[in-house]
N, C-alpha and C positions, 0 to 999 in steps of 0.2 A: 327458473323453469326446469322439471325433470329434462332427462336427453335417453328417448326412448330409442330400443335397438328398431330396425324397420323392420316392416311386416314380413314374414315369410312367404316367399315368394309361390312357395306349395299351398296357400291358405285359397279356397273358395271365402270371397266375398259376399256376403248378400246384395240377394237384387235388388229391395229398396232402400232409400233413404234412409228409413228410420229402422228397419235392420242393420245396416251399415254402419251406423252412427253407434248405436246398440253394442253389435260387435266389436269394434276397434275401441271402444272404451275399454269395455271387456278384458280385451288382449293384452291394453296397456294397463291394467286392472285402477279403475280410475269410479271415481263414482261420480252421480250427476252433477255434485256440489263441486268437485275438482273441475269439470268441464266448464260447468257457467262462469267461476272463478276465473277461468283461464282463455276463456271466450269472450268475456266481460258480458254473459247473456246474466238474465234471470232467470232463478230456475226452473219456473214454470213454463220458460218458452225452452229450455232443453226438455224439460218434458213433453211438450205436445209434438217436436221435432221427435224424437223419438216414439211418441205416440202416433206416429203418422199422419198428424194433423196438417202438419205443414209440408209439400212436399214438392219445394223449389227454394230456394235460398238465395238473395241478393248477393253478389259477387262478394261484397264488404264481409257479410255474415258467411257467406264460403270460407273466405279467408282467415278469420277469427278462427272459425271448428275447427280447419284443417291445422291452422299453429296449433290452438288449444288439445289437439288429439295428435301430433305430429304425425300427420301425412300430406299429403300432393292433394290439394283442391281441386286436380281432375279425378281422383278417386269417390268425390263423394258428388261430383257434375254430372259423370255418369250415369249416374240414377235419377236424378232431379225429374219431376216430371210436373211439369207447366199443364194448369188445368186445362189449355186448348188441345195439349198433346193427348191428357187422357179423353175427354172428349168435346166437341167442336162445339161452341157458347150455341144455344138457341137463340132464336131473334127476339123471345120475353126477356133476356135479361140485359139486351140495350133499352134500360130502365132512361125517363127524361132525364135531366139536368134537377129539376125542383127534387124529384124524390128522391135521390144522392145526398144534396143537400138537405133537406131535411133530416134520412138519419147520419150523417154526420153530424148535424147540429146536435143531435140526442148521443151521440157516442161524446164528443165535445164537451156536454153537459150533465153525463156521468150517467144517463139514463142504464137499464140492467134488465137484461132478459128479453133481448129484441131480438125479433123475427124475420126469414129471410121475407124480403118481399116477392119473391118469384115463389119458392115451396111452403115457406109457413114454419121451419126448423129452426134450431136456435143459431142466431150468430156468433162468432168468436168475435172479440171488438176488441181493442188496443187506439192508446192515445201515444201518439209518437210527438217527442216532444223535436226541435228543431230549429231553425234558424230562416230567414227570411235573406233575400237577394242582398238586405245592408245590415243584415247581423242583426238583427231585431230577435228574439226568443219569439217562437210561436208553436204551434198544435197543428197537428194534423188526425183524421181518425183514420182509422184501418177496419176492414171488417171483411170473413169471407163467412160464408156458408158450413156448416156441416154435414150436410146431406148433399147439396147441388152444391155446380161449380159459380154460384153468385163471388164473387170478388166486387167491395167496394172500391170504383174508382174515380176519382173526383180530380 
């Protein structure tokens, strides 16, 4: 892995996420494909992180960007903004138990071009693959919103 000098101390960072992440590639003159590589992301989830799609990051996937951009994972924490933070969930989208499951069953089973249930926009969907409590291979879905702060949670 390169060994980059550190950022200059004179440098105004951006205030979002996905400015931030933008920049410091940038400075370390890196391109998306050196990032995911070095991230172990794909590259399409460096792009929607940079595209502001995503704009919180699990502790694990903090720590990936920050090795793979060498910086401080409180540099890019900073910014992170948790959709309750930008604004607080309405009570439509403590959605039942069944309708969860249901479109996870459809994210699960590859379905394409689903709608949030609360606005009607299209979902982002991912299948995260993973492990079970005795080491069994299994699926999980993921899905948030692009217009509203819907977040599938199951």
């Amino acid at each position: 892995m390169k060994q980059f000098k550190p950022l200059p101390t004179n440098l105004k960072l951006a205030p979002t996420l996905a400015r931030r992440l933008v920049q410091v590639r940038e400075i370390r003159n890196m391109t998306v494909l050196d990032v995911a590589e070095l991230a172990n992301f794909p590259i399409k989830r460096v792009e929607d992180l940079e595209a502001g799609l995503e704009t919180w990051l699990s502790s694990t996937d903090r720590q990936r960007l920050s090795k793979a951009l060498s910086i401080e994972p409180a540099l890019l924490k900073e910014v992170e903004q948790r959709h309750s933070a930008v604004a607080p969930l309405p009570v439509s989208h403590m959605l039942d138990a069944e309708t969860a499951e249901n479109l996870a069953r459809d994210i699960l089973d590859g379905v394409e071009n689903l709608k949030c249930p609360d606005c009607g926009s299209p979902l982002r969907t991912n299948v995260i693959d993973g492990f079970d409590m005795d080491g069994h291979p299994t699926q999980f879905a993921k899905a948030f919103c692009t217009k509203c702060p819907y977040v599938l949670r199951i």
